[in-house]
Backbone atoms as SQL, in Angstrom:
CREATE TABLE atoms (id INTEGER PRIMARY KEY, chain TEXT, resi INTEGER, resn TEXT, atom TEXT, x REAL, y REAL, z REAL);
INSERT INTO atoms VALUES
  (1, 'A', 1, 'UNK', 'N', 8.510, -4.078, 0.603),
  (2, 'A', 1, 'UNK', 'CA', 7.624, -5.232, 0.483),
  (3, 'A', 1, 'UNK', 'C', 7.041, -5.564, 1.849),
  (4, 'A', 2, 'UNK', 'N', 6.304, -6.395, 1.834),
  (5, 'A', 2, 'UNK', 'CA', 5.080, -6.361, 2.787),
  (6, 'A', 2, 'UNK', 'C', 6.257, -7.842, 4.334),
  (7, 'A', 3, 'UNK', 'N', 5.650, -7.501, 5.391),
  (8, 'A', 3, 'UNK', 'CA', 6.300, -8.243, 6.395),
  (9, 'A', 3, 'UNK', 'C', 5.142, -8.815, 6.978),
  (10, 'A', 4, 'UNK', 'N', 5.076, -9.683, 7.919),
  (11, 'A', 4, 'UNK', 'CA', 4.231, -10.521, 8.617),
  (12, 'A', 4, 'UNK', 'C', 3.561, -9.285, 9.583),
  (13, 'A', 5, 'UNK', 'N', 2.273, -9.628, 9.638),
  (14, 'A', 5, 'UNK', 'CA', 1.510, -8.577, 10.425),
  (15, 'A', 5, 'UNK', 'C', 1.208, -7.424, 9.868),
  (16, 'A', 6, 'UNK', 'N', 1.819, -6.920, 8.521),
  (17, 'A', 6, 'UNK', 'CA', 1.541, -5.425, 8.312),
  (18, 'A', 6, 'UNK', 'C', -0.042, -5.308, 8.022),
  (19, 'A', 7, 'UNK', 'N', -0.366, -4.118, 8.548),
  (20, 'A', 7, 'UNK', 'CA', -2.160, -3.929, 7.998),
  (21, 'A', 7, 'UNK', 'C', -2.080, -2.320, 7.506),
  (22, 'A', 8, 'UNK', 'N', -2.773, -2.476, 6.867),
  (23, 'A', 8, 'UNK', 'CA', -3.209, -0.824, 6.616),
  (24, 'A', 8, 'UNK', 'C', -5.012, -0.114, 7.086),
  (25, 'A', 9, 'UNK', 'N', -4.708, 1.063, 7.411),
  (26, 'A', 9, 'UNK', 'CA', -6.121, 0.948, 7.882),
  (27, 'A', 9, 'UNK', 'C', -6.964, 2.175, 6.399),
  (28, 'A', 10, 'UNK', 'N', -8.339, 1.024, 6.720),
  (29, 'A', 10, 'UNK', 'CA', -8.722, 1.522, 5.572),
  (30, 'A', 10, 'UNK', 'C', -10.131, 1.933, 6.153),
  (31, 'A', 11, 'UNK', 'N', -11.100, 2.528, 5.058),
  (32, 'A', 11, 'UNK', 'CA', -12.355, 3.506, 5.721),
  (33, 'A', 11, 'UNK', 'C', -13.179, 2.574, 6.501),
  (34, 'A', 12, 'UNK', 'N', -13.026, 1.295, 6.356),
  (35, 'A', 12, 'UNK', 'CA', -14.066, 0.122, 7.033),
  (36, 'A', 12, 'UNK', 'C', -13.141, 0.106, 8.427),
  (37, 'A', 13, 'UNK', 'N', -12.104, 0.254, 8.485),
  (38, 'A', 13, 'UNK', 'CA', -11.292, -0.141, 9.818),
  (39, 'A', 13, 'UNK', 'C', -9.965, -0.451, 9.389),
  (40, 'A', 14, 'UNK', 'N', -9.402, -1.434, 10.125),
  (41, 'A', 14, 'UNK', 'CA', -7.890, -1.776, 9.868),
  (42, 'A', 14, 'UNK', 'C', -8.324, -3.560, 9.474),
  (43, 'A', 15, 'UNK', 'N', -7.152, -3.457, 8.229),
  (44, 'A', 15, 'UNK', 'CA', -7.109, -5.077, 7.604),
  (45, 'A', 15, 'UNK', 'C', -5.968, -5.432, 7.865),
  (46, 'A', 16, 'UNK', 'N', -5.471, -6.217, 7.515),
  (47, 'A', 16, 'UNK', 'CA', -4.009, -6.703, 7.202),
  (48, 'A', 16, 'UNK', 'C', -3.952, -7.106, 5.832),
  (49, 'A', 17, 'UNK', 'N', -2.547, -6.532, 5.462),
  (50, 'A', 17, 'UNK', 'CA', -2.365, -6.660, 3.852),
  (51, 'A', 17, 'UNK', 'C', -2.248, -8.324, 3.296),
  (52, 'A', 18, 'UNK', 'N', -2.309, -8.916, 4.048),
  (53, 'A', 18, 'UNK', 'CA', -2.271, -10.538, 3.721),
  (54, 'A', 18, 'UNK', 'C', -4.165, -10.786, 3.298),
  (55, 'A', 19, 'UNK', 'N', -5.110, -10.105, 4.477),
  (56, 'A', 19, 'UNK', 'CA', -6.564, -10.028, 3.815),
  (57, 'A', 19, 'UNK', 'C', -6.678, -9.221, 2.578),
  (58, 'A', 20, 'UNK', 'N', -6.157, -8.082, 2.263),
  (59, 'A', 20, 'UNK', 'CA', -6.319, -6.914, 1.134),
  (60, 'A', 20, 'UNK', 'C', -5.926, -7.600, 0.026),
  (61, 'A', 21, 'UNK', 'N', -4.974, -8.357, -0.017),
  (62, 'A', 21, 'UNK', 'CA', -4.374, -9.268, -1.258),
  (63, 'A', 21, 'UNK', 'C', -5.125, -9.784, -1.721),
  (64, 'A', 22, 'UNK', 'N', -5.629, -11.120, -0.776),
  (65, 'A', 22, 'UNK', 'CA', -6.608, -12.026, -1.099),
  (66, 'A', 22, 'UNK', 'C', -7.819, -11.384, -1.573),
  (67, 'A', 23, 'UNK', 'N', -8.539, -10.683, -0.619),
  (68, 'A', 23, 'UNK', 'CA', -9.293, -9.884, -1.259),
  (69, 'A', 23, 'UNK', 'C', -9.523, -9.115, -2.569),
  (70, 'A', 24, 'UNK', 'N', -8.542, -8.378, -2.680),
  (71, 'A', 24, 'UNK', 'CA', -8.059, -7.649, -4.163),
  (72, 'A', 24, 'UNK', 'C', -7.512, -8.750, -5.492),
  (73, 'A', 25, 'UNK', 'N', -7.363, -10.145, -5.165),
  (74, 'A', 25, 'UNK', 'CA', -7.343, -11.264, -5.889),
  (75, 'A', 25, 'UNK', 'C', -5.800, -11.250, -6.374),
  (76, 'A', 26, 'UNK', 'N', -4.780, -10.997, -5.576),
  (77, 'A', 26, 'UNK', 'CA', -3.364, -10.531, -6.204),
  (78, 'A', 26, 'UNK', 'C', -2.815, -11.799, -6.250),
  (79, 'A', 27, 'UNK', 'N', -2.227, -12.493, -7.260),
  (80, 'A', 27, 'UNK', 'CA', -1.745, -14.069, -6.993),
  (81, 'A', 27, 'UNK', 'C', -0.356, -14.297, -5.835),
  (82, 'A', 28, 'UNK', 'N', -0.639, -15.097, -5.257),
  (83, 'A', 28, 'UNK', 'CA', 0.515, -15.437, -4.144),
  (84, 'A', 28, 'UNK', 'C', 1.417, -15.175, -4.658),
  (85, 'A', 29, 'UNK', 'N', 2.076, -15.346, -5.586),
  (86, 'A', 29, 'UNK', 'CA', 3.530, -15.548, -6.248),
  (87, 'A', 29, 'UNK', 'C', 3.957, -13.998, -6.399),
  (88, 'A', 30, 'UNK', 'N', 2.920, -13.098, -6.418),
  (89, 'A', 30, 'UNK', 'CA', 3.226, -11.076, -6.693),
  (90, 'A', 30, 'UNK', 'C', 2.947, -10.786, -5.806),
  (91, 'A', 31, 'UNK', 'N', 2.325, -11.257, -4.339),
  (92, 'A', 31, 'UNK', 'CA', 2.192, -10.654, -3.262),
  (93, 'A', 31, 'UNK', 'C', 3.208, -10.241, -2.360),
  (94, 'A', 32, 'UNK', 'N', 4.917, -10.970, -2.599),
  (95, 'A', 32, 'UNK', 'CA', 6.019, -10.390, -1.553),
  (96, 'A', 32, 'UNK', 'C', 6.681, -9.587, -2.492),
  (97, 'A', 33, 'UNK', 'N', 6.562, -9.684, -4.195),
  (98, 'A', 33, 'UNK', 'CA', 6.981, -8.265, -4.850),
  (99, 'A', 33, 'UNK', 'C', 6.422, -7.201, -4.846),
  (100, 'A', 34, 'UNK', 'N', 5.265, -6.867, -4.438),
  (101, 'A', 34, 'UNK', 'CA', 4.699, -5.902, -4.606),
  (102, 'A', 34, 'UNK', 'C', 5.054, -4.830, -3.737),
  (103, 'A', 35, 'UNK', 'N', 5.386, -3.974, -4.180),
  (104, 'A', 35, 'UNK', 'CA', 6.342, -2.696, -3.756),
  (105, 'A', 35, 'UNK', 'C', 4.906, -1.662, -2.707),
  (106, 'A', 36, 'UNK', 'N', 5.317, -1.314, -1.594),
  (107, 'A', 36, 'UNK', 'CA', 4.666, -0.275, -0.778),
  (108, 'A', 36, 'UNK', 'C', 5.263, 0.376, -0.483),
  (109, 'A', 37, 'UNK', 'N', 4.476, 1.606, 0.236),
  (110, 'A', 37, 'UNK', 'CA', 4.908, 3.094, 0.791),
  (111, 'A', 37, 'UNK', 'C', 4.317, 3.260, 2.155),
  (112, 'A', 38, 'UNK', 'N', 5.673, 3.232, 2.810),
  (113, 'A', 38, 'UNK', 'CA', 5.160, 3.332, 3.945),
  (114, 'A', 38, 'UNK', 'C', 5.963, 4.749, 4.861),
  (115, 'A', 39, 'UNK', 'N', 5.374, 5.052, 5.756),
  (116, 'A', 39, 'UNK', 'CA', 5.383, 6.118, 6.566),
  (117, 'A', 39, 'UNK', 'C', 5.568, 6.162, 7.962),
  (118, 'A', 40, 'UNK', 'N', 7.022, 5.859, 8.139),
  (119, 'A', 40, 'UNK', 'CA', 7.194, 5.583, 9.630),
  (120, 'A', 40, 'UNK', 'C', 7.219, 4.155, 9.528),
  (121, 'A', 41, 'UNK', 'N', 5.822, 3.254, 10.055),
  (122, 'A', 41, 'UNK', 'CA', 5.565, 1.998, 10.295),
  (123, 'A', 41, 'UNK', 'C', 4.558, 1.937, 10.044),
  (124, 'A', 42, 'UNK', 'N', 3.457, 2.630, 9.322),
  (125, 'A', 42, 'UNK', 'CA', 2.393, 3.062, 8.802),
  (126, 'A', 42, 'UNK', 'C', 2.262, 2.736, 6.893),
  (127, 'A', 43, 'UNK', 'N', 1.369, 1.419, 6.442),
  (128, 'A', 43, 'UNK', 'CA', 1.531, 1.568, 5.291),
  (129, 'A', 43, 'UNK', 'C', 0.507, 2.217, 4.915),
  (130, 'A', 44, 'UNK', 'N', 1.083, 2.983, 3.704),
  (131, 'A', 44, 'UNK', 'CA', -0.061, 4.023, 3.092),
  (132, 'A', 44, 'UNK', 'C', -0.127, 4.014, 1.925),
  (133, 'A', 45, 'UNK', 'N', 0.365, 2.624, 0.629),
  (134, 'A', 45, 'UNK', 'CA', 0.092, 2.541, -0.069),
  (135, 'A', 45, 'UNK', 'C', 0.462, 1.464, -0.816),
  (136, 'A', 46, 'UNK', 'N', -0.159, 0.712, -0.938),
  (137, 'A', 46, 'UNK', 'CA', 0.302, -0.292, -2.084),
  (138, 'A', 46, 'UNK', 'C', 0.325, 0.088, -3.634),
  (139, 'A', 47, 'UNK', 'N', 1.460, 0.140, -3.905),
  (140, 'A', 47, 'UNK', 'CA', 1.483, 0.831, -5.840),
  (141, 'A', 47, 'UNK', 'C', 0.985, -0.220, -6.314),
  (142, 'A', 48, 'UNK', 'N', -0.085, 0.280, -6.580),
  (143, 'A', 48, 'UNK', 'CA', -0.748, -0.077, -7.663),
  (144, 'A', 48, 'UNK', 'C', -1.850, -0.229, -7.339),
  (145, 'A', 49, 'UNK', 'N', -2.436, -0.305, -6.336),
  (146, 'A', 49, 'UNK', 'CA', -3.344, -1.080, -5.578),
  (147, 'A', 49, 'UNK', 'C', -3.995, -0.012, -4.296),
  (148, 'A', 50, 'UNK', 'N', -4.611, -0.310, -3.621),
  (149, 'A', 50, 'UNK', 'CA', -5.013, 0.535, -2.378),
  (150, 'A', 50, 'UNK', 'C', -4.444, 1.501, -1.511),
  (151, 'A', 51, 'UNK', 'N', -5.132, 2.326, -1.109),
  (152, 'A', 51, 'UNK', 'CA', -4.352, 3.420, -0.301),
  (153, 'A', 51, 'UNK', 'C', -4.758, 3.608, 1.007),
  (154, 'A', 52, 'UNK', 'N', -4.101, 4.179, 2.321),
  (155, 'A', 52, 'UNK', 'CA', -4.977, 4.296, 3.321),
  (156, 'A', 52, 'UNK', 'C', -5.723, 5.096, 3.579),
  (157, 'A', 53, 'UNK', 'N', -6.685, 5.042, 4.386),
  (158, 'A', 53, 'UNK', 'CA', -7.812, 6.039, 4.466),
  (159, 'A', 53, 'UNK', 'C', -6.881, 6.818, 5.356),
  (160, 'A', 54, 'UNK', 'N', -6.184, 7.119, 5.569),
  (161, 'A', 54, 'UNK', 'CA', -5.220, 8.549, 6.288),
  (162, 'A', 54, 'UNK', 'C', -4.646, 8.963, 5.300),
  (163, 'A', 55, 'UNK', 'N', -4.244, 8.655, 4.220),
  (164, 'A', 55, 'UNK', 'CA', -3.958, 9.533, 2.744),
  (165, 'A', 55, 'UNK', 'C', -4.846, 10.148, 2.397),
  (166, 'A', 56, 'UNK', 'N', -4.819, 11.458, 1.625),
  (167, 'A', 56, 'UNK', 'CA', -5.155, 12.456, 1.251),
  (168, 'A', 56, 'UNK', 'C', -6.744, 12.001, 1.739),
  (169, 'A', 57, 'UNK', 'N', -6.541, 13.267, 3.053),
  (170, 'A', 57, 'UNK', 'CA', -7.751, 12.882, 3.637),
  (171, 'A', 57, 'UNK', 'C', -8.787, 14.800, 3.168),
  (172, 'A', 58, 'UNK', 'N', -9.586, 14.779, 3.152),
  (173, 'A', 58, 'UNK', 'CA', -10.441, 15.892, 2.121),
  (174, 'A', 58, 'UNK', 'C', -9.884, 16.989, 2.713),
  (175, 'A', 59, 'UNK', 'N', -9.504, 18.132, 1.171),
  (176, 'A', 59, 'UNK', 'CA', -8.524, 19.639, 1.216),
  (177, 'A', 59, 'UNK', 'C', -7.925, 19.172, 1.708),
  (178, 'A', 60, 'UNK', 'N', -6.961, 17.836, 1.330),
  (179, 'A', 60, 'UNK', 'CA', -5.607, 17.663, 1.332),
  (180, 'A', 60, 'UNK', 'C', -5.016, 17.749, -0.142),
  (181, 'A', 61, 'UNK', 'N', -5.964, 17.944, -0.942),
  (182, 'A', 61, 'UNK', 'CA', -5.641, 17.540, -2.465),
  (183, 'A', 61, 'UNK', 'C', -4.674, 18.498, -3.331),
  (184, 'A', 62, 'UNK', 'N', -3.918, 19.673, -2.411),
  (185, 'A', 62, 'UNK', 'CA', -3.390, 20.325, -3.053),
  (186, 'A', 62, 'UNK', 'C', -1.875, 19.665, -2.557),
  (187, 'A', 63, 'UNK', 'N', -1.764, 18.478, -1.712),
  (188, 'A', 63, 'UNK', 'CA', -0.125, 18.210, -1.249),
  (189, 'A', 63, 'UNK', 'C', -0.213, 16.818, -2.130),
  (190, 'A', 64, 'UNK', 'N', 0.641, 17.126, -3.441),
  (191, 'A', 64, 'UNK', 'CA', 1.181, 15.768, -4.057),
  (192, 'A', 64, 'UNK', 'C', 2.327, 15.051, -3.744),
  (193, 'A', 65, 'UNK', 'N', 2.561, 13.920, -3.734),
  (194, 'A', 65, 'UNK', 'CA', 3.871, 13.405, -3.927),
  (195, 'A', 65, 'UNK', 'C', 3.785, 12.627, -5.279),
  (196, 'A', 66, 'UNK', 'N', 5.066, 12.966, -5.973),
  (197, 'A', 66, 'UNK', 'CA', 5.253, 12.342, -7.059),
  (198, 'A', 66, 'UNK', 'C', 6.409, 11.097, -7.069),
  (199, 'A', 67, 'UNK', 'N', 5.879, 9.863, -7.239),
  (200, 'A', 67, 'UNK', 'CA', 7.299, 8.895, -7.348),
  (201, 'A', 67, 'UNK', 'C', 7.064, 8.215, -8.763),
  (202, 'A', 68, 'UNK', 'N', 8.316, 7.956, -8.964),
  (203, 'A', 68, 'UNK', 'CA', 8.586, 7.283, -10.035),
  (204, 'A', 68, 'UNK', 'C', 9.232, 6.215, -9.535),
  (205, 'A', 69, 'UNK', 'N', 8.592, 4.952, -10.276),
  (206, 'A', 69, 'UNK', 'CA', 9.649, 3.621, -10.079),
  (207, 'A', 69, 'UNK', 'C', 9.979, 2.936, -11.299),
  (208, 'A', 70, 'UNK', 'N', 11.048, 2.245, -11.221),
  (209, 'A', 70, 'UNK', 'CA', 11.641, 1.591, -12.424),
  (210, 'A', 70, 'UNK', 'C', 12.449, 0.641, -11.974),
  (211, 'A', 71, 'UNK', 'N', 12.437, -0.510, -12.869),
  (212, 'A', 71, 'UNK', 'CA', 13.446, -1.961, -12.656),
  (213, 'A', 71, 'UNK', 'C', 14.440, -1.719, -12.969),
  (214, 'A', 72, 'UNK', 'N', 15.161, -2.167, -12.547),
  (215, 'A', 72, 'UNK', 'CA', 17.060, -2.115, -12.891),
  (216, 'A', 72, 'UNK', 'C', 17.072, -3.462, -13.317),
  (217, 'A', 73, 'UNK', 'N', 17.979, -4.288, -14.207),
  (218, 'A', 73, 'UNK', 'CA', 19.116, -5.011, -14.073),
  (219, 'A', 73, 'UNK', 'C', 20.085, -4.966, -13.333),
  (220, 'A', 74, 'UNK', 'N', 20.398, -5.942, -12.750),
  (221, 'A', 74, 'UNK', 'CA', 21.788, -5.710, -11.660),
  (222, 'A', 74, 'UNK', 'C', 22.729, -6.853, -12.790);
């Protein structure tokens, strides 16, 4: 989940995921659940939602990653 300051950089430049939210219209209350992928200290994807422009950057399209996610009950 997302921390104070994180940005991702996207083809316009670098945002911060607190602008991308708002922007993308995500309601406050799903914005600290919302699950990302990050790389190092580098986010590169919000599931469900945006990706960075350093992901599959062109004839990269033959390297997939596949994830699966699912809720538990605890």
């Amino acid at each position: 989940t997302r921390r104070p300051g994180d940005s991702m950089q996207l083809s316009a430049g670098r945002k911060t995921l607190k602008k991308i939210m708002i922007d993308d219209k995500i309601p406050r209350e799903k914005r600290d659940k919302l699950p990302l992928l990050a790389a190092g200290g580098e986010i590169i994807w919000m599931i469900g939602g945006r990706r960075s422009a350093r992901c599959l950057q062109p004839g990269d399209y033959h390297k997939v990653l596949y994830l699966s996610l699912e809720e538990r009950g605890f």
